[in-house]
C-alpha positions in Angstrom: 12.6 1.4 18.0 10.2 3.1 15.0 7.8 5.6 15.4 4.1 4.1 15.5 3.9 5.7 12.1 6.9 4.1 10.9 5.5 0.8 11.8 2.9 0.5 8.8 4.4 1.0 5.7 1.2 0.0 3.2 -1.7 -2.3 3.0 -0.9 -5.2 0.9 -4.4 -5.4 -1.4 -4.6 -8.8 -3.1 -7.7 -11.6 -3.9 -6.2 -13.5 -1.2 -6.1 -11.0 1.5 -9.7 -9.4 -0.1 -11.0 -13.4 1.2 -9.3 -12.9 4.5 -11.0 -9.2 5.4 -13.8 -11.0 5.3 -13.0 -12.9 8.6 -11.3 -9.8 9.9 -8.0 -10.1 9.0 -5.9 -6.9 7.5 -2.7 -7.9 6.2 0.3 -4.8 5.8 3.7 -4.5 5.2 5.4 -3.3 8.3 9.2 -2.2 8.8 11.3 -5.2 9.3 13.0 -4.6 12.9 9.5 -3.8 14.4 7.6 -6.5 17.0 4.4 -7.6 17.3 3.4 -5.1 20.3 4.8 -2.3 18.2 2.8 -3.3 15.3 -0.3 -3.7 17.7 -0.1 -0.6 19.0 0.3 1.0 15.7 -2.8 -0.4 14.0 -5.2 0.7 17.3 -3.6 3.8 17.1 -3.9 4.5 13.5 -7.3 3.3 12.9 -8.6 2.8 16.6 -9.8 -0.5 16.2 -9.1 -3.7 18.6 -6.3 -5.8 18.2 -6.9 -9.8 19.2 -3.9 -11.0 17.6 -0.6 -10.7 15.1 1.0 -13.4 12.9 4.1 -11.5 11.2 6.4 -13.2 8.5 9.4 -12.4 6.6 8.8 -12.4 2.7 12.4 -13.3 1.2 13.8 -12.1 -1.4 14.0 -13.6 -4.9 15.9 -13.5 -8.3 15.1 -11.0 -10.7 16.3 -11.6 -14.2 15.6 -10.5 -17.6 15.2 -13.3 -20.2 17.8 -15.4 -18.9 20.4 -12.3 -17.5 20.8 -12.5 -13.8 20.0 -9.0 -12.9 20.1 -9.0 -8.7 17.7 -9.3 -6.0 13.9 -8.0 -5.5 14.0 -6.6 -1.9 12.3 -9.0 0.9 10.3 -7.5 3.4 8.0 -8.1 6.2 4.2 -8.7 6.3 2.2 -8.5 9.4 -1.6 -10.0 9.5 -3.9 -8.3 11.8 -6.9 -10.2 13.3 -9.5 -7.7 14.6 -12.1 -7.9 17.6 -15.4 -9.2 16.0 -17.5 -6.6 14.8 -14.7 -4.3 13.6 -13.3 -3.3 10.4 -11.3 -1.0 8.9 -12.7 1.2 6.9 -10.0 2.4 4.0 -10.1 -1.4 3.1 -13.7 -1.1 2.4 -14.7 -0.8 -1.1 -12.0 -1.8 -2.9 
C-alpha cells in the first residue's frame, strides 16, 4: 500500500481537463496499484478539500516509432478524476 504522498504523482494540465475544473473536476496521474479510497484520502489530505467521488482509468500504452522504425513502447499509466464538493477548488490549478 503507497504512502498518501505516493498516491498523486502530477496534475495532468490539458484544454480538456482546463473545461472540466470548471465543474469541479481535477484530473491527476496516480500510481497504478493505488484504489479509489487511497486516492480519496490523498487529495483531502493534500489539499484539504472534499471528496464526492473518483472515476480512475488505465491509459495504455502505445507504439512509439520514429519515421517508420519500431522503437518500443510509451509507458501507460493511471489517471484518476476527482469530483469536488460544490464550492471547492483547488487552488494550484487556479490560474493556469
Amino acid at each position: 500500500m503507497p504512502h498518501l504522498y505516493d498516491v498523486i504523482r502530477r496534475p495532468i494540465l490539458s484544454e480538456r481537463n482546463t473545461d472540466l475544473m470548471a465543474q469541479g473536476r481535477y484530473t491527476f496521474e496516480v500510481a497504478p496499484d493505488a484504489n479509489k479510497i487511497q486516492i480519496k484520502a490523498a487529495v483531502e489530505t493534500a489539499f484539504g478539500v472534499t471528496v464526492l467521488a473518483v472515476n480512475t482509468l488505465n491509459v495504455h500504452r502505445k507504439v512509439r516509432r520514429e519515421r517508420t522504425k519500431f522503437r518500443g513502447y510509451r509507458t501507460g499509466w493511471k489517471k484518476a478524476i476527482v469530483t469536488l464538493a460544490p464550492g471547492q477548488r483547488i487552488e494550484i490549478f487556479e490560474g493556469i
